[in-house]
N, C-alpha and C positions, 0 to 999 in steps of 0.2 A: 815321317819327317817331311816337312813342303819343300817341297823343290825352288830353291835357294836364285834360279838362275833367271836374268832379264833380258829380253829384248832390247837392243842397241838400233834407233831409226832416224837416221838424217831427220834436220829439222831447224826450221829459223822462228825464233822468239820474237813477235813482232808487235808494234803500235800501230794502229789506224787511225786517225780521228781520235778519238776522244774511247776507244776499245783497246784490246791487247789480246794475242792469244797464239796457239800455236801452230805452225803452216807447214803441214808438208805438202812435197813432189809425190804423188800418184804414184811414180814408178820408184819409191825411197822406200813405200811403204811394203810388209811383208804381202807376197804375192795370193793367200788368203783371206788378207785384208783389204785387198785391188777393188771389190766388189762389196758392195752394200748389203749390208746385212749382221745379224746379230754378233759375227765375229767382231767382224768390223768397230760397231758398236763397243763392245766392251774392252776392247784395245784403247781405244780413245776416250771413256769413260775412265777405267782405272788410270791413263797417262793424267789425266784431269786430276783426279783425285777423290773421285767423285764415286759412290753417295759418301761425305761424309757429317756424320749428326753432330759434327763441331762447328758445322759450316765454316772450318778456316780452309781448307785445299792444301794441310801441310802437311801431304806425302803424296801430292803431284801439282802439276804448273800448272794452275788455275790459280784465280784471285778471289776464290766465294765471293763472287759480284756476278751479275747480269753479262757486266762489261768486261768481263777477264776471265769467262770459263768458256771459252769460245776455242773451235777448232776448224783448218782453212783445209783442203785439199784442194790442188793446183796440176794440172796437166795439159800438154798443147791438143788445141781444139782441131777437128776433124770438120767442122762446120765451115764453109765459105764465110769469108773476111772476117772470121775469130783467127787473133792472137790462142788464146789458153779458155780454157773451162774451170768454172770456179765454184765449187762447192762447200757449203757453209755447214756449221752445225751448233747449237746452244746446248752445250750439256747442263743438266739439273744440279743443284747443288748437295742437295739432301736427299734425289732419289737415282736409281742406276737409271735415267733417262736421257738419250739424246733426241733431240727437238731436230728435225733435217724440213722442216715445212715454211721457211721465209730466209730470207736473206738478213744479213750483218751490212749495211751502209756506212758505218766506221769504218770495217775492216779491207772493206770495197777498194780505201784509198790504198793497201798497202798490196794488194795482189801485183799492181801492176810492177813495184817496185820487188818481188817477191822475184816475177818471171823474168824480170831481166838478171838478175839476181842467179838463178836458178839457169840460165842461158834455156830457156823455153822462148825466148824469139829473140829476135837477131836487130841491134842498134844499128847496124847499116842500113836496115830496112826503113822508112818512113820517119825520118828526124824530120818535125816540123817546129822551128824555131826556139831550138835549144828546149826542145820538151818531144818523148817519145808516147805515141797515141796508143797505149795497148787498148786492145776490143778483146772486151770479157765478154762469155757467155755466163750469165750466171743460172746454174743448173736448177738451184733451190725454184724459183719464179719463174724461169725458161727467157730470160728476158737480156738484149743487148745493153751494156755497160761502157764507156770507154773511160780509160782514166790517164791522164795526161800528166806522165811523168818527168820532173825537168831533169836535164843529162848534163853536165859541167865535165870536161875534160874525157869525155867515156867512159864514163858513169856515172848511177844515179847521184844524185844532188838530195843528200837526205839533211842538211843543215843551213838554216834560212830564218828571214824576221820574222816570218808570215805568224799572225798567236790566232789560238784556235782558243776560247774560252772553254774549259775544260780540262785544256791539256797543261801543265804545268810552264814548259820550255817552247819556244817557239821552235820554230822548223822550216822547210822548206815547202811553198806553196805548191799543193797537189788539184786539178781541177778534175772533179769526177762529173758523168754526165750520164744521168740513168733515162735511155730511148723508152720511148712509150710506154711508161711503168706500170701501168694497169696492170692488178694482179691478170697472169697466167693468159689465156682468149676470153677472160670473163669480163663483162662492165668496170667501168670504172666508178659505180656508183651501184651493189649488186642487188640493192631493191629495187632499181629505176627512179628511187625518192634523194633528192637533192637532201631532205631533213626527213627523218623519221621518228614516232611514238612508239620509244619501250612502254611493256608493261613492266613495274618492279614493284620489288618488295615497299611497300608503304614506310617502314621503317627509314629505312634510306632516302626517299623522295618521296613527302608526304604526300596524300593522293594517288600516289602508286603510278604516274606517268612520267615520264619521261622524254626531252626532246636531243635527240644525236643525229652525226652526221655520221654516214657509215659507206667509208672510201677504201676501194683497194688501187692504192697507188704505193708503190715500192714495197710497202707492206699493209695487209687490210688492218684497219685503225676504226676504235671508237671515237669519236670526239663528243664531248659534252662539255656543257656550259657549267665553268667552276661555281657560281652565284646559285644554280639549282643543287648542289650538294652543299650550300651553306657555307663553301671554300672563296678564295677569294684570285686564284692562280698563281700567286708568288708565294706560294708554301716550299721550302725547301724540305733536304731530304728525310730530318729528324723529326719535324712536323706529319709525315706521314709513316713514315719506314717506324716510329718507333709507338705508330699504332695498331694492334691487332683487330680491333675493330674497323677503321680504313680499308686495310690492305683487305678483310673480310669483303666491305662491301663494294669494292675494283674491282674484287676477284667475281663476285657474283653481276659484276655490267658487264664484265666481260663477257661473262659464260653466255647470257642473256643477249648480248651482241652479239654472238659467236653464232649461236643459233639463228637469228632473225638474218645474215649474211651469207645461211646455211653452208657455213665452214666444219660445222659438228650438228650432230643431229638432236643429241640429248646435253644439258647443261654440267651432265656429269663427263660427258667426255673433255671438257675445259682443261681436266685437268692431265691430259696427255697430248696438249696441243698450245703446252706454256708459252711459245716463243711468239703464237697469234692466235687473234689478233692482239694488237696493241690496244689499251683506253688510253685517252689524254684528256685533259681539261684545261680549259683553255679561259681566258676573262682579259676585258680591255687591257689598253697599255697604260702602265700606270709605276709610281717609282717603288723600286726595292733593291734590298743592299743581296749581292750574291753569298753565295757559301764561300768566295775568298772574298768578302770582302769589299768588292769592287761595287760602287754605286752603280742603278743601271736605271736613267733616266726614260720615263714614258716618253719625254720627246724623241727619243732615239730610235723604240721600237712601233710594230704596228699592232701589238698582241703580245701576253703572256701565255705559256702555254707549257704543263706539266706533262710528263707520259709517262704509264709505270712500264717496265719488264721485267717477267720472270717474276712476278709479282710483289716488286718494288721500287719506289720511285725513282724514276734513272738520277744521274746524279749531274746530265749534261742534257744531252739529247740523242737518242740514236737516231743514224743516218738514215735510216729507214722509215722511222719516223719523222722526221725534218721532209722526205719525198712525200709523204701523206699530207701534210700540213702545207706545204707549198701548193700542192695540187689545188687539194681544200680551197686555198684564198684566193686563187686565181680565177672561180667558178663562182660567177654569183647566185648567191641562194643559199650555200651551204652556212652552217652555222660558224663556218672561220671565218670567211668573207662579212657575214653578216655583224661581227665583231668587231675586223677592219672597220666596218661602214662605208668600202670604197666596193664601185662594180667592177672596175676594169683596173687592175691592176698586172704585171708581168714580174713579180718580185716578194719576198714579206721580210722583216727582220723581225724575228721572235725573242721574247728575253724566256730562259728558260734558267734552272737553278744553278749555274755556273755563268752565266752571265749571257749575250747574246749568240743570235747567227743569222746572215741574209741567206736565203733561196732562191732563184730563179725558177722561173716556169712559164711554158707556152702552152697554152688550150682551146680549142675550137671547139664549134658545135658544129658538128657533123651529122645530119638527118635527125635533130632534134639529141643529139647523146653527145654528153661533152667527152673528147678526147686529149688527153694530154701528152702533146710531143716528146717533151723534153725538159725532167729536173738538172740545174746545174747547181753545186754548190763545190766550193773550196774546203778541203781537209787537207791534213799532213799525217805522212807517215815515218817508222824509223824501224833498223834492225834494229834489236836489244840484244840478242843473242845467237849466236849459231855455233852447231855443232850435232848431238846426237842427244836424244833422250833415251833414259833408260823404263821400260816398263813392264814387271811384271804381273805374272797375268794368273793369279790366283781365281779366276771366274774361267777359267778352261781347264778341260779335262786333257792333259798331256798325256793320257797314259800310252797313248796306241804309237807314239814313237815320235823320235827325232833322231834329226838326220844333219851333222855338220853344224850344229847351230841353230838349225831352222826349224819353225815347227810346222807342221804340215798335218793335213785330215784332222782337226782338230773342231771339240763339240763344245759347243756352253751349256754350262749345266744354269738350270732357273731358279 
């Protein structure tokens, strides 16, 4: 008979941006679990809900989406002028897989609301104008973050007008600022080419070439031109999610990107490296009605611009993606800029399939290599929920003993 008995683990139920997912304290979690690795892993895989071939996640807190099967570990940083340490994770939907290779830029906005939350720093500290400045390290990318939390009476300020397309309810204006977001110490551009030629399947792109731009900013990103796959960039989510040929041949630019950015070596390993890179597709500004509904005028934007994850098309934009795409338009030469038609710009407002978003960005050329300062954009974040989850853990072998409750020296079987 299976052992009946669950894990009970502190935890707050949270929105980011336009994501949702579940965040715990490092030191909440079982002391087994502290450490990365395959335990680790399937604790948070099965609390997900995940693999399962329903794709609904209805026997744990995920949302069988891109955007709501996400999990936050948060702990104070040991690093000079970090607040906390923040580590991400995209679990699979349909397979026992957790993604730890890029960061969540939705979720980015709610960490900071998470550690004040959590009392991992201290509000007396550094109150700049009714907003507290947590400095995230983010572990995924090794890269500083800060995120500017507003504070109303001593404490967070999670209800406001600010609307975020995407998100249903307005909320309270979060300013997140991703420093020098080039993936990792690698380029910001990891061919040294502004635009690059895939070769691909003829099928997909007749002629079998291909023209992208291939950027590791916040997260490495394919970008290609919606008009070369016969798309037009204001396709919403049903238009592509409810094509198996599509999402087939995304899956295969990617993999094909993936390799030419050499992030995997073979096109087969794509497929244990879902969270990156991201493709996007991207075609002038031009008008189309969003998935609520809302008209969204080509005078208003500079670009339309699609990105799948996890291999389906978002259904807003992840944050991460919005840091790639801002970098992109800022650089003249690249195929986002070249879209725009402007060379110097320090900003983009993208319509993407919930409707718009503006980005900031600063970049120089420094001895011929463009570097990028600093993405800024505005998200909102909220508790949804707090309290404890429960997760049992039929993927571990308990046999060798517990003690009080706790499970200790414990093996996964494969």
């Amino acid at each position: 008979m299976a052992d009946s008995a669950q894990i009970k683990i502190p935890a707050l139920y949270m929105r980011g941006g336009t994501s949702k997912g579940v965040f715990f304290a490092l030191e909440d979690l079982p002391p087994w679990a502290q450490q990365p690795g395959p335990l680790r892993d399937a604790l948070l895989i099965r609390m997900i809900g995940s693999p399962d071939p329903y794709a609904k996640h209805t026997d744990g807190m995920g949302g069988a989406t891109s955007s709501t099967s996400k999990v936050v570990i948060v702990s104070k940083s040991s690093r000079v002028n970090h607040d906390v340490d923040y580590l991400f994770g995209q679990v699979s939907i349909d397979k026992p897989f957790i993604d730890w290779s890029g960061n969540c830029g939705n979720l980015t906005a709610a960490v900071g609301s998470f550690a004040i939350e959590k009392q991992l720093v201290d509000l007396r500290d550094q109150l700049e104008n009714g907003h507290f400045p947590v400095r995230i390290w983010q572990a995924n990318i090794q890269k500083t973050i800060v995120v500017r939390v507003p504070i109303s009476d001593g404490v967070v300020q999670e209800i406001g007008d600010f609307e975020l397309d995407g998100v249903a309810f307005p909320a309270a204006e979060i300013a997140v600022e991703f420093l020098d977001p080039a993936d990792g110490e690698g380029a910001l551009f990891p061919t040294g080419n502004l635009q690059d030629e895939l070769e691909v399947p003829e099928d997909i792109v007749p002629g079998g070439r291909l023209k992208v731009t291939l950027i590791s900013a916040g997260i490495p990103t394919v970008f290609v031109l919606a008009s070369d796959l016969g798309l037009t960039g204001t396709e919403l989510q049903e238009d592509i999610n409810s094509s198996p040929e599509w999402l087939e041949k995304f899956e295969v630019l990617r993999a094909i990107g993936a390799v030419k950015m050499g992030l995997i070596a073979t096109h087969e390993e794509a497929a244990q490296r879902q969270h990156t890179p991201k493709i996007a597709f991207i075609g002038s500004a031009q008008d189309y009605v969003a998935s609520s509904g809302k008209p969204v005028l080509a005078k208003d934007i500079d670009l339309v611009v699609r990105a799948l994850s996890m291999g389906k098309l978002h259904h807003a934009m992840m944050g991460t993606a919005a840091v790639s795409i801002a970098a992109a338009a800022v650089v003249p030469g690249t195929l986002v800029n070249d879209v725009i038609g402007q060379q110097t710009i320090q900003s983009v407002r993208f319509g993407h399939p919930s409707g718009t978003l503006k980005v900031g960005a600063q970049a120089n050329l420094n001895n011929g290599k463009w570097q990028v300062e600093k993405v800024v954009m505005s998200r909102s974040a909220r508790i949804l929920m707090e309290g404890v989850v429960r997760v049992p853990m039929p993927a571990i072998d308990r046999s060798r003993h517990r003690s009080s409750g706790h499970w200790s020296s414990l093996d996964i079987h494969s």
